[in-house]
C-alpha positions in Angstrom: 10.0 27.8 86.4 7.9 24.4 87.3 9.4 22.5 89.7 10.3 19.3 87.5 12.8 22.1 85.9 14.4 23.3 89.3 15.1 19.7 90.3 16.5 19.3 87.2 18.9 22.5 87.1 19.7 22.2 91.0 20.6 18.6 90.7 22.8 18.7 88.2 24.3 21.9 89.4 24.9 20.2 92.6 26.4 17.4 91.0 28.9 19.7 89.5 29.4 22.1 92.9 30.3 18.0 94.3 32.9 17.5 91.2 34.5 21.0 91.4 35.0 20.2 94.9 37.0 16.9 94.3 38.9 18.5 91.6 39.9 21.1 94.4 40.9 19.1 96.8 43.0 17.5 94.4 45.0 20.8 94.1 46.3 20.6 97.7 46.6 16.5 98.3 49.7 14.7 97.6 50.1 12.9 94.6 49.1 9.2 96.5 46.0 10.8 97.7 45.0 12.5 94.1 44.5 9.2 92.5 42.3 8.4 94.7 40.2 11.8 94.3 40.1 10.7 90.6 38.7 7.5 91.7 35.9 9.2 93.7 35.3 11.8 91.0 35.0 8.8 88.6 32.5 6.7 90.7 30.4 9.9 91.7 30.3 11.3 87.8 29.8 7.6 86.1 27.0 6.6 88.8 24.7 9.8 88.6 25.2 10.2 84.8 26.9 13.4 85.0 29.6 12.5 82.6 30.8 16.1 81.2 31.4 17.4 85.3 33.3 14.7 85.8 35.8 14.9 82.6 35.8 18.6 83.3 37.0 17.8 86.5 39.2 15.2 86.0 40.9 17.2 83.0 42.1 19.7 85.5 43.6 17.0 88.0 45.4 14.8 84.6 46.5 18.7 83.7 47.5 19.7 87.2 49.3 16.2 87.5 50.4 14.7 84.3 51.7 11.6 85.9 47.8 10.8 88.3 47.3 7.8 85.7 44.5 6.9 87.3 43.0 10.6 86.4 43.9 10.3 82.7 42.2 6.3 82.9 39.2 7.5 84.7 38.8 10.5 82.4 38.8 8.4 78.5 36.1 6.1 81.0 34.3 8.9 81.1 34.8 10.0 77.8 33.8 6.5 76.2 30.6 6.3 78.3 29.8 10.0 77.3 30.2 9.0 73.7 27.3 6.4 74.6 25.4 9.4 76.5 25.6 11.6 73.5 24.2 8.8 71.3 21.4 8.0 73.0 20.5 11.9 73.4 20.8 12.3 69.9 18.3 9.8 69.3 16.2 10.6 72.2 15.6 13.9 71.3 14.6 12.4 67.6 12.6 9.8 68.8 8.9 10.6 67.9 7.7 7.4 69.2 4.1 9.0 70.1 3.7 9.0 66.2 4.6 4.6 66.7 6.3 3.8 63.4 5.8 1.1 62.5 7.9 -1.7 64.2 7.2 -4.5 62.1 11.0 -4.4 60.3 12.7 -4.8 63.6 14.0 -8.1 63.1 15.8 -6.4 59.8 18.0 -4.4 62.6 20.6 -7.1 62.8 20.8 -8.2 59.5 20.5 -4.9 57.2 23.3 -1.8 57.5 20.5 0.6 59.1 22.0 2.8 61.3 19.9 3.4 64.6 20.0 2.8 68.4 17.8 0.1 69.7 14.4 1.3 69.8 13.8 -0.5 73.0 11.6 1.0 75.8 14.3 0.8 77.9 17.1 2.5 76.2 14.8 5.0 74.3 11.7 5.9 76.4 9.1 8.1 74.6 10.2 12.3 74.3 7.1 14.3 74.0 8.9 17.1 72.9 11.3 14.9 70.1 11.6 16.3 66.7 11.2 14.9 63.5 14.2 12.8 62.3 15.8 13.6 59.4 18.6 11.9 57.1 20.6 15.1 57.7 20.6 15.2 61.4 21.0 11.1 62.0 24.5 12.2 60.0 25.3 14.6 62.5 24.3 11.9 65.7 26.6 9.6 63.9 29.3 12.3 63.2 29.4 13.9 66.7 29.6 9.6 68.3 32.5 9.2 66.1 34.1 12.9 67.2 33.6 11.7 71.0 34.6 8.0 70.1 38.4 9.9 69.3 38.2 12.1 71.8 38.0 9.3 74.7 40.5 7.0 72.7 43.0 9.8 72.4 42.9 10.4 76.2 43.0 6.7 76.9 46.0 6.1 74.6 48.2 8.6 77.1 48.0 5.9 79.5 49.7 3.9 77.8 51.6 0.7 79.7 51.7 2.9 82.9 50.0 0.8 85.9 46.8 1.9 87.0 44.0 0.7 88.8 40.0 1.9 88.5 37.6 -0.1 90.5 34.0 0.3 89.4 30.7 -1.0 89.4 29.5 -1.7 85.8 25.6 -2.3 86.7 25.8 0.9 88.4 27.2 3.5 85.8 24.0 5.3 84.7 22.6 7.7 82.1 20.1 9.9 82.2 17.4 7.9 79.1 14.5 10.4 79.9 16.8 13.3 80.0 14.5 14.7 83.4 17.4 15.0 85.3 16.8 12.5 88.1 18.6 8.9 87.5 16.3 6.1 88.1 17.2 2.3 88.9 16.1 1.4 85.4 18.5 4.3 84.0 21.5 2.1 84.9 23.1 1.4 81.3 23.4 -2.0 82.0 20.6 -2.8 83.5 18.4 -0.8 80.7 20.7 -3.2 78.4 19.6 -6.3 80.0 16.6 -5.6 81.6 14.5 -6.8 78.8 15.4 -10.6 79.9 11.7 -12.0 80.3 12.9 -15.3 81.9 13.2 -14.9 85.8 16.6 -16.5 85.6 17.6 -14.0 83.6 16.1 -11.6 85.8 17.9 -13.0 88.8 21.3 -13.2 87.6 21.1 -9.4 86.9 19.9 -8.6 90.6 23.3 -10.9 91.5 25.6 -8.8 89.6 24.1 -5.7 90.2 26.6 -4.7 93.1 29.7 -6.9 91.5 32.8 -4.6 91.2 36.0 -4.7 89.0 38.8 -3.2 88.3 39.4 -2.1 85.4 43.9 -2.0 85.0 46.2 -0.8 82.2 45.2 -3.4 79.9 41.4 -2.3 80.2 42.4 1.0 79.2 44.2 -0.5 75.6 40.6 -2.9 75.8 38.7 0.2 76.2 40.9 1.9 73.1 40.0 -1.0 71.0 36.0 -1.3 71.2 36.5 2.7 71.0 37.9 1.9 67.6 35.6 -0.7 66.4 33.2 1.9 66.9 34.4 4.5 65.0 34.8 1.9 62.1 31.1 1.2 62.2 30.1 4.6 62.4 32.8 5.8 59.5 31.6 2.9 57.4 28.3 4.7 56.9 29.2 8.4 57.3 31.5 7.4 53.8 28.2 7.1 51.9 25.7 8.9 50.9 23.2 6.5 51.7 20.0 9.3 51.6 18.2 6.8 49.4 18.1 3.7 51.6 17.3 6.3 54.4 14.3 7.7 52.5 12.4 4.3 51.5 12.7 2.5 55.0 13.4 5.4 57.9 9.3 5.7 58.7 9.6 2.6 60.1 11.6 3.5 62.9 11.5 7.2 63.3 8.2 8.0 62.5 6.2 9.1 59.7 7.9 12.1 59.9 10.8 10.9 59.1 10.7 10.3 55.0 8.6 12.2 52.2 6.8 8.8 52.0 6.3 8.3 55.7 4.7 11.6 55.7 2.6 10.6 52.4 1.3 7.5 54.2 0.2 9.3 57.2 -1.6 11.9 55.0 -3.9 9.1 54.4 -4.1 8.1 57.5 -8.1 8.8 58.7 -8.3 11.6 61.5 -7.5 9.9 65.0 -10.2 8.9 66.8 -11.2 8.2 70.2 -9.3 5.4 71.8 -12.6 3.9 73.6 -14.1 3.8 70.4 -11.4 2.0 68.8 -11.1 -0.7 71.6 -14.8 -0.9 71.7 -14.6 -2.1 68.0 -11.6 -4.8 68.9 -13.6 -6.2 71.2 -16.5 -6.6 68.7 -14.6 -8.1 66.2 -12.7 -10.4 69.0 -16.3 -11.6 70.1 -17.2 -12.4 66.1 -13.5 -14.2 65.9 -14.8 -16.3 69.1 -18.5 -17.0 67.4 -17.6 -18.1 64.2 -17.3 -21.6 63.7 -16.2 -24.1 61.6 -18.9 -26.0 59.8 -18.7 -29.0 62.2 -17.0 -32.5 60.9 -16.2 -31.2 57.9 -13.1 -32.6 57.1 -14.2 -35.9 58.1 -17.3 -35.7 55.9 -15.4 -34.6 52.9 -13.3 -37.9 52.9 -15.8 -39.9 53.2 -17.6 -38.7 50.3 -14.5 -38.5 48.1 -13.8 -42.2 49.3 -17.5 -42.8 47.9 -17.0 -41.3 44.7 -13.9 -43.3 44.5 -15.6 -46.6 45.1 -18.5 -45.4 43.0 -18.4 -46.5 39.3 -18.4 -43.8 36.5 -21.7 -45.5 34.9 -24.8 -43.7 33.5 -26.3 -45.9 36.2 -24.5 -43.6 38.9 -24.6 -40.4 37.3 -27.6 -39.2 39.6 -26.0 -40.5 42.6 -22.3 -39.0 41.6 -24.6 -35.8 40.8 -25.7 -35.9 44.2 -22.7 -36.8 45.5 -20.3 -33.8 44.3 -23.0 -31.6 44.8 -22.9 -32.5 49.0 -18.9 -32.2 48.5 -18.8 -28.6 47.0 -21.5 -27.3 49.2 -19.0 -28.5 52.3 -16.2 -26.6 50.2 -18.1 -23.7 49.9 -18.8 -23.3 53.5 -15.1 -24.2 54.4 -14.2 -21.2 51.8 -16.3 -18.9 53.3 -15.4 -19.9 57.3 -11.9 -19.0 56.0 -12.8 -16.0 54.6 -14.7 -14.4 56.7 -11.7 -14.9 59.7 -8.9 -13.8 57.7 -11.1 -10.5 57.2 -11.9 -10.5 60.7 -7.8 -11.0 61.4 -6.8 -8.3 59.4 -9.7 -5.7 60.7 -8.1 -6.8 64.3 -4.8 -6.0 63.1 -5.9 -2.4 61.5 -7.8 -1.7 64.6 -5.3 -3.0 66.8 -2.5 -0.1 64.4 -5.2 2.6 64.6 -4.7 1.9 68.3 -1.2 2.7 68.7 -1.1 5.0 66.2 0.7 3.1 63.6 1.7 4.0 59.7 -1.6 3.0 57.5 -0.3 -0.6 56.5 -1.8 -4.2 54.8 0.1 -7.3 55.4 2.5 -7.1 52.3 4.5 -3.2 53.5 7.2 -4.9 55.4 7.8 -6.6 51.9 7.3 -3.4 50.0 9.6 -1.7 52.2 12.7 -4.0 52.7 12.2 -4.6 48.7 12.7 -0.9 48.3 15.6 -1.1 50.6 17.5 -3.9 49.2 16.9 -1.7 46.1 18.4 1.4 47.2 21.5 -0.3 48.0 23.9 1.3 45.4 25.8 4.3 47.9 28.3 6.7 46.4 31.2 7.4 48.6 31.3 10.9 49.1 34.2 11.0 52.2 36.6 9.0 51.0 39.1 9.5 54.0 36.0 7.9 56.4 36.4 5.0 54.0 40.2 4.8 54.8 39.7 5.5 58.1 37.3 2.3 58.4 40.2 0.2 57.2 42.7 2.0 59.6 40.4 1.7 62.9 40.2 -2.5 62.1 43.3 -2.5 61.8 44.2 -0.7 64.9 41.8 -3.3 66.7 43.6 -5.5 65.9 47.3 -4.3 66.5 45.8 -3.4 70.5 44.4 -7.1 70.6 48.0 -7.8 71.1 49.0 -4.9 73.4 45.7 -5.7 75.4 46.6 -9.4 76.3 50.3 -8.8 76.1 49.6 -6.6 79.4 47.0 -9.2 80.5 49.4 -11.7 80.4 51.9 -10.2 82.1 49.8 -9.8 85.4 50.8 -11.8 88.3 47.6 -10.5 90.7 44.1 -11.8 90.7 42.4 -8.4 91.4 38.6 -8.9 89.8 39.6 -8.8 86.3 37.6 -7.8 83.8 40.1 -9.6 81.3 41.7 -12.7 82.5 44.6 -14.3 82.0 45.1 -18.2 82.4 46.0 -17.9 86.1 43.0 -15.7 86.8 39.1 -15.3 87.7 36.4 -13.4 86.5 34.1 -11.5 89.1 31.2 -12.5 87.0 31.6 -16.1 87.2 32.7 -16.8 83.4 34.9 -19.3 82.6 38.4 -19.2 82.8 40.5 -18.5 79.9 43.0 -20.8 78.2 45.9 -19.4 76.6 44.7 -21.6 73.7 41.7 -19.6 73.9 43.6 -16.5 73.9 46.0 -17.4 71.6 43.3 -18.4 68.6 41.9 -14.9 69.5 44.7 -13.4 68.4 45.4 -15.5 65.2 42.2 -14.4 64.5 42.9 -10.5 64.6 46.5 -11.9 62.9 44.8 -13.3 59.9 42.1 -10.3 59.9 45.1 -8.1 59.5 46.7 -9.6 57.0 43.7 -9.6 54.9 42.5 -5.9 55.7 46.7 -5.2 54.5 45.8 -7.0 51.3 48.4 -9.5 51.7 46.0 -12.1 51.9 42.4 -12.2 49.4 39.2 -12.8 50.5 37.0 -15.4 48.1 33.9 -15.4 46.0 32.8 -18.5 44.2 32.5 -17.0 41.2 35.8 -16.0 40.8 39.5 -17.8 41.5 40.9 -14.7 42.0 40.4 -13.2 45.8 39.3 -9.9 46.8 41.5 -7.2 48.0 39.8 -5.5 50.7 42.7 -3.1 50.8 42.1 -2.0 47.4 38.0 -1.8 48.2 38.6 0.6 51.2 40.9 2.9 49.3 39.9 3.7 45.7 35.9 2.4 45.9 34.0 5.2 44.5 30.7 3.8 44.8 29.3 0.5 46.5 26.4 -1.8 45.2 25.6 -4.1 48.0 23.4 -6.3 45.7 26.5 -6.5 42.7 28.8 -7.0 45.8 27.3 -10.4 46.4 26.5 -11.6 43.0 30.4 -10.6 42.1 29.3 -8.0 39.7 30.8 -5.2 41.6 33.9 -7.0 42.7 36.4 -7.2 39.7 38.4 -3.3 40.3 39.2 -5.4 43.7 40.2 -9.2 42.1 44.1 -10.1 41.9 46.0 -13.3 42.1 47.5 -14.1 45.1 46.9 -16.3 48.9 43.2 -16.3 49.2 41.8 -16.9 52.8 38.8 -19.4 52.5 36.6 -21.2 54.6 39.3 -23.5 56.1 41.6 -21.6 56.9 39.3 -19.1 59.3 38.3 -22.6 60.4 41.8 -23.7 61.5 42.7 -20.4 63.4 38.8 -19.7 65.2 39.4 -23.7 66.1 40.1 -22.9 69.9 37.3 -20.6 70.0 34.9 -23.3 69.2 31.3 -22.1 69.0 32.0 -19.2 71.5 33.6 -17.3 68.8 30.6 -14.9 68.8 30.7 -14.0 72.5 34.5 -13.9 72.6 34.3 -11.2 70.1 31.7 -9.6 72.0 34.3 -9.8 75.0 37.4 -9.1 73.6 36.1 -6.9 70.5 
């Protein structure tokens, strides 16, 4: 046994020695004290990353104790940051980043339904020991989040409108990214979140709210039950497709050539690795060549003035000779111009090859992004093949938006000021944000209001090309199939068109009103 495995094994099984011993002392402390031991479990399991100790543990006090709230809270916390853990291990121990796909989609992330974590240095640090991604087992990392996602919402729903109280430290609750079982600053989730700021404010405010605490209350936990659901949505809308295609003409670029039949085409004619040295050696050739060649000198300058010549010059047999002459000096500077350029956009793109030799990149030219995302935006025609996930998208929307209410009912209701994650009007925020207006709140929940109604079908969405509306309650339980492409040109859309109260433009305008441009971050906040 090396000794990076004995650390490994003896820390976490003292972690879970520590967390037994809690749960034990919980077993012969009064009820008053045994919240508290749930509290401690809590902040010693969530800040060393040893989340499945510490839900063991605190199952056995909420099971000893069914009314230690604060042990049922502090276990679905648990249970929702697990689901995170277990995501991130799933595509940690997938992620083949010594192979470096190629990155060069990675502003598609946002914009296109690929499902992935961020491949981010921070949140996904290189496994040497990863194995090759496949479309079969990113369905299973995407069916066991969604398993742990109702797991930690079940638990949380038991606590109901009970009070409760969970003080924590968000900047501090940690996960092990490198799976070596030692927890490292950078290993604090939201500080591997946010640590890519490059500006040094940005860096600053996170050293100020490293140590800020909270406390999360009985409206957090109906919060907590509604990102929980959002989630699951997400995750349900893709596991309700088989969307193997789209996975097989674009997943190279993120897991690795390994990933795809035609990832591991391109990297079979890829040429045999060479040595690093050599290949730098060879950038810095071609960056001294880059630096040397220059443009032939005046050129521009000299090519208007002999275009203003020929201008002035009259088209007479006369001036033929000195027209001759003339054109002749202005296509020789042409010529050298021409070549200039195209000797530095070969240069360019043998720096970029060399530069993708490097790092071990795909074998690529300048037009494969295109080829790729075309291919995508191709494949985009999934069959459902689990209809209930489907349903169940519809269902979980919904349900974020019936615990919207419950959520800010509670919040409302709260007559302390006890650093609140969620603030009501008479209330701060421990991270300085602004206060909230019951305007504010209450145009968040028209929002969800008019959402509902609309994922109900009792309101249509539009489409310009039709004046019928769209009913999305149709499309979530009877689609068979889904063509992203025919969905926005309409083609695709007329099994779901009925008359009836269509909700356009204006009136999302009039209800997101109070939100004002902050309608992103508020949804961000309040999901």
């Amino acid at each position: 046994m090396t000794s990076g495995n004995f650390a490994k094994i003896f820390l976490k099984k003292t972690a879970a020695v520590i967390l037994s011993t809690f749960s034990l002392i919980s077993f012969t402390m009064p009820h008053a004290h045994a919240s508290q031991s749930a509290i401690d479990t809590f902040h010693l399991s969530a800040y060393s990353g040893e989340f499945k100790s510490g839900i063991n543990s605190l199952d056995i006090m909420a099971t000893k104790n069914p009314d230690d709230v604060e042990a049922i809270f502090a276990k679905g916390t648990l249970q929702f940051f697990g689901a995170i853990a277990n995501l991130q291990q799933g595509f940690y121990n997938h992620s083949l980043e010594t192979t470096a796909a190629n990155k060069g989609l990675g502003w598609a992330r946002s914009i296109l339904p690929i499902p992935l974590l961020p491949s981010t240095s921070g949140l996904l640090p290189i496994n040497p020991d990863a194995r090759p991604m496949t479309y079969a087992s990113l369905r299973e990392i995407l069916t066991t989040f969604d398993h742990d996602l109702k797991e930690a919402e079940a638990t949380l729903a038991k606590v109901g409108k009970r009070p409760t109280k969970l003080p924590l430290q968000p900047f501090k609750i940690a996960i092990d990214l490198n799976h070596d079982g030692t927890i490292m600053p950078s290993e604090q989730l939201m500080g591997a979140v946010l640590g890519g700021m490059r500006r040094t404010g940005g860096q600053n405010r996170l050293a100020r709210l490293k140590d800020v605490t909270v406390v999360f209350d009985t409206a957090d936990a109906s919060w907590l039950r509604g990102y929980s659901n959002l989630l699951m949505a997400t995750t349900n809308m893709f596991l309700a497709f088989d969307f193997e295609k789209s996975y097989e003409v674009i997943a190279h670029n993120f897991y690795g050539p390994s990933a795809t039949r035609f990832g591991q085409e391109l990297e079979a004619q890829r040429q045999p690795a060479r040595a690093p040295a050599l290949i730098q050696a060879e950038i810095d050739e071609v960056a001294k060549k880059l630096e040397a060649l220059t443009q032939p000198k005046n050129s521009r300058t000299k090519l208007r003035l002999l275009q203003k010549q020929l201008r002035l010059l009259p088209r007479t047999k006369e001036y033929l000779e000195e027209r001759k002459l003339l054109n002749e000096a202005r296509t020789a500077i042409i010529n050298k111009r021409r070549e200039f350029h195209r000797k530095k956009r070969a240069l360019r793109k043998e720096q970029r090859q060399l530069a993708n030799e490097l790092k071990g990149q795909l074998p690529s030219d300048q037009f494969s992004e295109i080829f790729d995302l075309v291919a995508y935006i191709h494949s985009l025609n999934w069959t459902v093949i689990e209809p209930q996930r489907l349903k169940a998208v519809r269902t979980h929307l919904l349900n974020v938006a019936e615990l919207n209410h419950v959520t800010w009912q509670l919040v409302r209701a709260e007559t302390d000021d006890d650093r609140e994650w969620l603030p009501n009007a008479a209330q701060t925020s421990p991270f300085g944000a602004r206060r909230l207006t019951d305007n504010v709140i209450d145009g968040w929940l028209a929002t969800m209001d008019l959402s509902a109604e609309v994922l109900q079908g009792k309101k249509l969405l539009p489409h310009p090309r039709f004046e019928k509306g769209i009913n999305l309650k149709k499309f979530f339980e009877t689609a068979k199939e889904v063509d992203f492409v025919f969905l926005i040109t309409g083609h695709g859309l007329v099994p779901y068109l009925e008359e009836g109260e269509i909700v356009d433009a204006k009136a999302w305008a009039a209800v997101t009103a109070p939100l004002g441009r902050d309608l992103p971050l508020f949804a961000l906040w309040f999901n």
